[in-house]
N, CA, C and O of each residue as an XYZ file, in Angstrom:
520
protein
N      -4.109     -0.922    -24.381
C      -5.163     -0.357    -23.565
C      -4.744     -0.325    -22.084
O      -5.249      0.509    -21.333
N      -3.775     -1.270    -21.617
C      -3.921     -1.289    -20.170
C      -2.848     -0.316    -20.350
O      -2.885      0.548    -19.474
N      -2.044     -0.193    -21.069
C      -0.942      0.648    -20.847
C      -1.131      2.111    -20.572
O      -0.582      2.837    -19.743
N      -2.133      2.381    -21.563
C      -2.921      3.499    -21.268
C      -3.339      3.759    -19.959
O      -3.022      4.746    -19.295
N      -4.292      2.548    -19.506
C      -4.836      2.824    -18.139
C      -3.779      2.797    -17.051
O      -4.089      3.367    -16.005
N      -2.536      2.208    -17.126
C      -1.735      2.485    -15.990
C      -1.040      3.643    -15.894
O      -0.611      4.092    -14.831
N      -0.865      4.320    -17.325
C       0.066      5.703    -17.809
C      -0.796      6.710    -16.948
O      -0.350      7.561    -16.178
N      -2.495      6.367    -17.315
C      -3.513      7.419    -16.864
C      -3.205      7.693    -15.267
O      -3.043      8.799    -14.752
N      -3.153      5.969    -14.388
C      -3.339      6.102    -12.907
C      -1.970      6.525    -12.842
O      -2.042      7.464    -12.048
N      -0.723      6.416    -13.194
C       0.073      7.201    -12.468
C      -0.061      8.583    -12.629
O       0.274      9.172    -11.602
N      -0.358      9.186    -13.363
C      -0.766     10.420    -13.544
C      -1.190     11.207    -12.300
O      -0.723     12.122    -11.621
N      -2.788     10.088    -12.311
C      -3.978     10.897    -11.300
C      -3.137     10.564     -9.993
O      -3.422     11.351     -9.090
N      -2.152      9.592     -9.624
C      -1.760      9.269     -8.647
C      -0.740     10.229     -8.018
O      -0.667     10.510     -6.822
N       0.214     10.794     -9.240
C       1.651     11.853     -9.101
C       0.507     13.005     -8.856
O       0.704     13.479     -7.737
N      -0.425     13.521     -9.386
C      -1.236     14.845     -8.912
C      -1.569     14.851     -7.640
O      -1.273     15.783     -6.892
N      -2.289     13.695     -7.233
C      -2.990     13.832     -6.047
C      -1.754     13.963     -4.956
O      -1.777     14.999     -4.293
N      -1.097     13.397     -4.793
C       0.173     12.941     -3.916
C       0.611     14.537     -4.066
O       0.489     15.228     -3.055
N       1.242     15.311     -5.585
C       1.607     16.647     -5.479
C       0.620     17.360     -4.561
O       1.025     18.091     -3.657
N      -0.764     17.133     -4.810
C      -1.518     18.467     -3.734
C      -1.321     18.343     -2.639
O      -0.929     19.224     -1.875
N      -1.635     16.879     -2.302
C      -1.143     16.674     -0.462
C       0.112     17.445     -0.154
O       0.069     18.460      0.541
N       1.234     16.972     -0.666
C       2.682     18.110      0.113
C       2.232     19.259     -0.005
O       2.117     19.835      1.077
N       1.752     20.164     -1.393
C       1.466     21.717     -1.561
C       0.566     21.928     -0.479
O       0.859     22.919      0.190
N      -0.646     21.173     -0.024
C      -1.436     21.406      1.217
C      -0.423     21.324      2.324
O      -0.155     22.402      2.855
N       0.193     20.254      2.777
C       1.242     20.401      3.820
C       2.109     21.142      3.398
O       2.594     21.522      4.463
N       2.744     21.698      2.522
C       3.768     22.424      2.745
C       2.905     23.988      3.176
O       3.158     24.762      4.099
N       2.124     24.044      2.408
C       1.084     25.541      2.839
C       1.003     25.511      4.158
O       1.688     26.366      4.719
N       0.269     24.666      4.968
C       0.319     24.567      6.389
C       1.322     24.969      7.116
O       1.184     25.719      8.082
N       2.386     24.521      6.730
C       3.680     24.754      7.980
C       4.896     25.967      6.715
O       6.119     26.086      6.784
N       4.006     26.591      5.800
C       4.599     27.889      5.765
C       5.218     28.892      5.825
O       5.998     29.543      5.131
N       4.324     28.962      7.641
C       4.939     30.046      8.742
C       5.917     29.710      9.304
O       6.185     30.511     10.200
N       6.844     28.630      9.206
C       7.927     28.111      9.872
C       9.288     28.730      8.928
O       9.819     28.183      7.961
N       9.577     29.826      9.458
C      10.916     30.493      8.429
C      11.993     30.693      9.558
O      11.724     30.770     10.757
N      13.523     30.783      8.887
C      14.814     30.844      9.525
C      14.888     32.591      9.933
O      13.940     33.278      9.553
N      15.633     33.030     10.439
C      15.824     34.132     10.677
C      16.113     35.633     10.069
O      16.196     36.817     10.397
N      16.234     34.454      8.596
C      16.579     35.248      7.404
C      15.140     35.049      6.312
O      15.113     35.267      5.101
N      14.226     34.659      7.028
C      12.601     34.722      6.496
C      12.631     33.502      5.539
O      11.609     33.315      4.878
N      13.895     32.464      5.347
C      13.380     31.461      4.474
C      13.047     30.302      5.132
O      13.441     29.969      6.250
N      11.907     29.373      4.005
C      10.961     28.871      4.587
C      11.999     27.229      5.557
O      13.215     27.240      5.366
N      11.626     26.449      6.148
C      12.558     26.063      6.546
C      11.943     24.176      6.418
O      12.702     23.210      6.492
N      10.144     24.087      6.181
C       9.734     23.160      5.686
C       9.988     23.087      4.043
O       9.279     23.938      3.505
N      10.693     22.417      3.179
C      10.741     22.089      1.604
C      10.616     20.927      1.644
O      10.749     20.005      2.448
N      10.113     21.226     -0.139
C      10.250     19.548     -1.015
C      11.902     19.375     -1.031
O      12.765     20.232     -0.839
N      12.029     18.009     -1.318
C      13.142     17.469     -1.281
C      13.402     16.428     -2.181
O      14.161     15.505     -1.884
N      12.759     16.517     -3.386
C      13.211     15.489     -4.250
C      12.109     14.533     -4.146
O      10.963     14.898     -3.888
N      12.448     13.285     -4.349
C      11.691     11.829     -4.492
C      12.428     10.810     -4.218
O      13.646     10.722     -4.377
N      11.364      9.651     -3.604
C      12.151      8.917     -3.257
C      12.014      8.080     -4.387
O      11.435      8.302     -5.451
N      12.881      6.687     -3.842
C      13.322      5.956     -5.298
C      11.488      5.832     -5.862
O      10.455      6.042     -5.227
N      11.687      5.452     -7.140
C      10.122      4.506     -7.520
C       9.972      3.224     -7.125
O      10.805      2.332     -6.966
N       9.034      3.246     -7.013
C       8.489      1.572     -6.480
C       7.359      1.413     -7.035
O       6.759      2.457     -7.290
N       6.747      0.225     -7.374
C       5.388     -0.476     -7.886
C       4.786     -0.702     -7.020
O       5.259     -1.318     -6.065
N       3.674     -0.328     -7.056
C       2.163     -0.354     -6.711
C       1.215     -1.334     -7.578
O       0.923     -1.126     -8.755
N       0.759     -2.493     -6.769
C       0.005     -3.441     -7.226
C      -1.597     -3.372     -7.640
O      -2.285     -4.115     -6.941
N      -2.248     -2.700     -8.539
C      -3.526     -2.476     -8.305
C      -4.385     -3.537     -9.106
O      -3.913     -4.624     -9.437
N      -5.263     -3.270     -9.301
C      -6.284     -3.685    -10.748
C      -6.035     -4.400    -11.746
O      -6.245     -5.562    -12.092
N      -5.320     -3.078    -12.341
C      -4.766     -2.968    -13.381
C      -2.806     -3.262    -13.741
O      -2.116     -2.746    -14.621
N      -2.463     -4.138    -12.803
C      -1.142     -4.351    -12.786
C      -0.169     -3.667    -12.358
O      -0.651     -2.719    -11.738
N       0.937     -3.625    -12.347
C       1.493     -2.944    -11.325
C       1.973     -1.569    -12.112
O       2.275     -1.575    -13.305
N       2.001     -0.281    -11.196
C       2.211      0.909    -11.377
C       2.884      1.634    -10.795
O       2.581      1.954     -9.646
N       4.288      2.237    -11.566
C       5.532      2.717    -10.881
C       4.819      3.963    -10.130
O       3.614      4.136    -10.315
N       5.369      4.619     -9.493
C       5.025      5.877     -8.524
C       6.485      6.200     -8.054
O       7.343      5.340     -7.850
N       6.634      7.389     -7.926
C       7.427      8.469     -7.012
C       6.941      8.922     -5.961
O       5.868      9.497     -6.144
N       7.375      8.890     -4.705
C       6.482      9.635     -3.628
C       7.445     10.673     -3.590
O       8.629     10.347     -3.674
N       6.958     12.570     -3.412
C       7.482     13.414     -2.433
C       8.111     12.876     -1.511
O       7.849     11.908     -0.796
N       9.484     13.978     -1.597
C      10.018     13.794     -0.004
C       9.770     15.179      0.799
O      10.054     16.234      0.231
N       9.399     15.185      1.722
C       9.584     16.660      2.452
C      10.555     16.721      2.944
O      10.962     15.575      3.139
N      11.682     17.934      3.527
C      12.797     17.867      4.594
C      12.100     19.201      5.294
O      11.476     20.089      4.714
N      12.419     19.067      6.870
C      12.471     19.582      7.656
C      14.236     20.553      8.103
O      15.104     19.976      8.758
N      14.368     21.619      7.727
C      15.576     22.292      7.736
C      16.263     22.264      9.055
O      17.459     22.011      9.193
N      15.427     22.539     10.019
C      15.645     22.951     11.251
C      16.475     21.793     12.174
O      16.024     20.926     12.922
N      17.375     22.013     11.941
C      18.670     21.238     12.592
C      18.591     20.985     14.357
O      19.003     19.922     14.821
N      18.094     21.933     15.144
C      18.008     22.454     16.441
C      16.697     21.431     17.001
O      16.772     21.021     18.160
N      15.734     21.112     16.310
C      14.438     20.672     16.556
C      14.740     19.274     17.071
O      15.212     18.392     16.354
N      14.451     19.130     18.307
C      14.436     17.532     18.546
C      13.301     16.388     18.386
O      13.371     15.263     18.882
N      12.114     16.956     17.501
C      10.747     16.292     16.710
C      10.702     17.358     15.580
O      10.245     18.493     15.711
N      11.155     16.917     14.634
C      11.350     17.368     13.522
C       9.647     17.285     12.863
O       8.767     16.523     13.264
N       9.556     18.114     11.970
C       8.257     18.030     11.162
C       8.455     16.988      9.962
O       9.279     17.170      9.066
N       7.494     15.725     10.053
C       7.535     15.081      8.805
C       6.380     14.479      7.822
O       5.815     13.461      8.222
N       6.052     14.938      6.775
C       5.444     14.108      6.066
C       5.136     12.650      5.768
O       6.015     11.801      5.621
N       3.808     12.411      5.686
C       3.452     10.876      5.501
C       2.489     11.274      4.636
O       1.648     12.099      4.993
N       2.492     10.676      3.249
C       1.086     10.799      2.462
C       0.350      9.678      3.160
O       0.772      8.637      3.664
N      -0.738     10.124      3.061
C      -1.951      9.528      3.503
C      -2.517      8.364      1.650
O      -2.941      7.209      1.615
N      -2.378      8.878      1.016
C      -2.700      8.367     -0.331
C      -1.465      7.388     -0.684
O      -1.862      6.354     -1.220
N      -0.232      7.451     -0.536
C       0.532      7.195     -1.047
C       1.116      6.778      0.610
O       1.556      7.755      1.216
N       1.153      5.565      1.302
C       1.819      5.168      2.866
C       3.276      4.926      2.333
O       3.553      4.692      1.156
N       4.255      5.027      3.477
C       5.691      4.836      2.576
C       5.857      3.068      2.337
O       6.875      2.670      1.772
N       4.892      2.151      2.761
C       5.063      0.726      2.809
C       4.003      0.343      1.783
O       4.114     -0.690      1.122
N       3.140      1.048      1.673
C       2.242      0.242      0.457
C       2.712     -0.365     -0.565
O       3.543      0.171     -1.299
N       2.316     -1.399     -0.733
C       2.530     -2.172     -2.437
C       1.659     -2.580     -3.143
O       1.749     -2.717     -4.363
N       0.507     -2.875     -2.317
C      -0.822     -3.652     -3.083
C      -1.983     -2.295     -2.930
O      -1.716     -1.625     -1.932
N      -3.207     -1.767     -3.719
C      -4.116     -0.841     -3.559
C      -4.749     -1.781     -2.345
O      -4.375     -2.940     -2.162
N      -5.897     -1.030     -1.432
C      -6.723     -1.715     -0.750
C      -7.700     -2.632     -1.159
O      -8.046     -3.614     -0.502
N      -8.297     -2.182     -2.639
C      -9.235     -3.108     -3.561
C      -8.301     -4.289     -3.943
O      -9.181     -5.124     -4.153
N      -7.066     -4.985     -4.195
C      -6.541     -5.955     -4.317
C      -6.062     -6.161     -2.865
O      -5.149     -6.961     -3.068
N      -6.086     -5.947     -1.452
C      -6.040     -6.459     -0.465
C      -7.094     -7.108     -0.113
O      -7.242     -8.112      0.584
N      -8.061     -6.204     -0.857
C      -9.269     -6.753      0.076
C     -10.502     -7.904     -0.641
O     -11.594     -8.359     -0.298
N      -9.394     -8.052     -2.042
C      -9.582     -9.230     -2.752
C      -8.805    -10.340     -2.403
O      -9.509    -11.347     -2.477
N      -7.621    -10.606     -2.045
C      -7.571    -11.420     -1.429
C      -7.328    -11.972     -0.468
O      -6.891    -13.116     -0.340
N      -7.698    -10.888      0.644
C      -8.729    -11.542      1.880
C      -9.959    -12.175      1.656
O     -10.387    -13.159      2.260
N     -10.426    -11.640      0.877
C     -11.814    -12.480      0.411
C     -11.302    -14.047     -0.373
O     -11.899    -15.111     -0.213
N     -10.095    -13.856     -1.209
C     -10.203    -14.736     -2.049
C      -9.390    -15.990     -0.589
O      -8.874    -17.092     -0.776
N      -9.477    -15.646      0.017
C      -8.460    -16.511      1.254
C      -9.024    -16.640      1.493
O      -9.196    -17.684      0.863
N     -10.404    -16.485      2.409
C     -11.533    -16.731      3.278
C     -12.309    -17.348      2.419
O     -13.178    -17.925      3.073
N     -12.470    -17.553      1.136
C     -13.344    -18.247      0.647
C     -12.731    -19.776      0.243
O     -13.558    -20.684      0.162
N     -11.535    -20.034      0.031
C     -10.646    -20.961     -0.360
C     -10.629    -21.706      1.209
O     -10.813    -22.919      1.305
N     -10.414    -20.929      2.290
C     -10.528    -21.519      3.617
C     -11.688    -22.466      4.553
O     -11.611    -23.387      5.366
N     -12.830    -21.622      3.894
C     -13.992    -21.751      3.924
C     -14.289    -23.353      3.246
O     -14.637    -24.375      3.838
N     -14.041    -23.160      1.956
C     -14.323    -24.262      0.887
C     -13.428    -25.452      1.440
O     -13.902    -26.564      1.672
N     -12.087    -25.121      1.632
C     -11.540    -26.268      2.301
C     -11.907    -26.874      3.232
O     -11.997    -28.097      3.125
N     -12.193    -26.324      4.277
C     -13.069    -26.630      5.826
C     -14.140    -27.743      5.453
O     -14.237    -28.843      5.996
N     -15.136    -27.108      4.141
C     -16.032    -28.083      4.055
C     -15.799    -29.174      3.305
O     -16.563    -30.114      3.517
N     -14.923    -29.330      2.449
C     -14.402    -30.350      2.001
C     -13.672    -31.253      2.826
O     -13.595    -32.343      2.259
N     -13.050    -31.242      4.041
C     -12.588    -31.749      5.055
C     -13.293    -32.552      5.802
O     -13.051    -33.738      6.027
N     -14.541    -31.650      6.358
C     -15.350    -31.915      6.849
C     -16.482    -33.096      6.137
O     -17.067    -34.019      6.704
N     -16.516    -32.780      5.065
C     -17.950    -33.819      4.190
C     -16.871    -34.873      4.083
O     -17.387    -35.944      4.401
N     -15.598    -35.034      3.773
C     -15.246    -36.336      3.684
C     -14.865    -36.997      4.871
O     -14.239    -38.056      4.829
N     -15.177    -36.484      5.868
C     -14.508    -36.983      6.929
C     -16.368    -37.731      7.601
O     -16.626    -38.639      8.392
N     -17.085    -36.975      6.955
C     -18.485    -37.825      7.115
C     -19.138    -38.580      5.920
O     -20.072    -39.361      6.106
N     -18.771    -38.400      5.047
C     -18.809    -39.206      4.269
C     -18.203    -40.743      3.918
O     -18.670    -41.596      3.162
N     -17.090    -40.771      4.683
C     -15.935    -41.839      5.032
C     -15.012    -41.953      3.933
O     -14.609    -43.099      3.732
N     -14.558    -41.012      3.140
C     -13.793    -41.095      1.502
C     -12.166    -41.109      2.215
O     -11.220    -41.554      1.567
N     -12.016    -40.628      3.456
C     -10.728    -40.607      4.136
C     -10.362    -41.682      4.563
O     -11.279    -42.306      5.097
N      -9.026    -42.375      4.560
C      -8.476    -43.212      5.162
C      -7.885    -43.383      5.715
O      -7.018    -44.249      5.602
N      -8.158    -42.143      7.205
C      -7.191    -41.824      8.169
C      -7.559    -43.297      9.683
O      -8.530    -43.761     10.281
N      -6.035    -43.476      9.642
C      -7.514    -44.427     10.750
C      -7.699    -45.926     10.206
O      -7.472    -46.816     11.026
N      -8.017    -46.233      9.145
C      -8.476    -47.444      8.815
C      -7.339    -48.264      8.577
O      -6.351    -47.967      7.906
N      -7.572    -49.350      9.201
C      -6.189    -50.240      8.699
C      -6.617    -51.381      7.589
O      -7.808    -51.675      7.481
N      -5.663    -51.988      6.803
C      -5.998    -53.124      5.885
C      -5.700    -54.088      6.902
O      -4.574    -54.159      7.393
N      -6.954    -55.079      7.357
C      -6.307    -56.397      7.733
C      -6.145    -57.674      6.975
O      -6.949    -57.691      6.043
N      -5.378    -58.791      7.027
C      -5.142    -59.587      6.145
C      -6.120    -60.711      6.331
O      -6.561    -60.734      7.480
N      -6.493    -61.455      5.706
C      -7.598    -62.394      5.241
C      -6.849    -63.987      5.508
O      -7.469    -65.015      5.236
C-alpha cells in the first residue's frame, strides 16, 4: 500500500514540476538565436534525490533548464518553486518536527523546573559525615 502511495506521489510530483518548466519555458519563448531557434531549453535532469514526506521517502527528478545564450552576463534560470534545488524533507514533516522539538523542549523545561522545586535534584547538596 505505501508503495503504491509513494509510486502515486512521485507521479503527481514529476507532473506538476513538468508544467512549471512548460509554463516557464512558454514564458521566455520569445527569446530565439538569429536563426529563429529557441535559445531557453529543457536540459535533461538532474541526478534523483529523496524527498522525505509522510509517507517515506520519495525519489524525484527535477528539470533542468539551460539558458543557450553564451553572450548574456545574467543568464535566465530556473528554480521550481514546488520542487527547491535543496529540499529534502516536505514542509508538513518540517513542520512536525518543529512542533515535535518545541514540545519535547517545553516538557523538558518543566521537568527541570518541578524538580528543581520539588528538591528530587542533588545539585548542591553535600553528604556530611556523622
Amino acid at each position: 500500500m505505501t508503495d503504491v502511495l509513494r509510486n502515486g506521489a512521485r507521479q503527481l510530483l514529476a507532473e506538476a514540476v513538468d508544467a512549471e518548466v512548460d509554463a516557464f519555458l512558454t514564458k521566455h519563448r520569445d527569446v530565439l538565436d538569429t536563426n529563429g531557434h529557441r535559445m531557453i531549453v529543457r536540459n535533461g535532469y538532474h541526478h534523483e534525490r529523496d524527498i522525505q514526506t509522510g509517507i517515506g521517502g520519495v525519489k524525484v527528478k527535477a528539470p533542468r533548464v539551460r539558458d543557450l545564450r553564451s553572450d548574456e552576463d545574467d543568464p535566465i534560470r530556473f528554480t521550481s518553486r514546488i520542487l527547491p534545488p535543496y529540499l529534502r524533507r516536505t514542509k508538513s514533516l518540517e513542520d512536525g518536527y518543529r512542533e515535535s522539538e518545541q514540545s519535547w523542549k517545553e516538557t523538558r523545561a518543566k521537568q527541570r523546573s518541578g524538580s528543581r522545586i520539588s528538591g528530587c535534584r542533588n545539585e548542591g547538596v553535600r553528604r556530611e559525615s556523622v
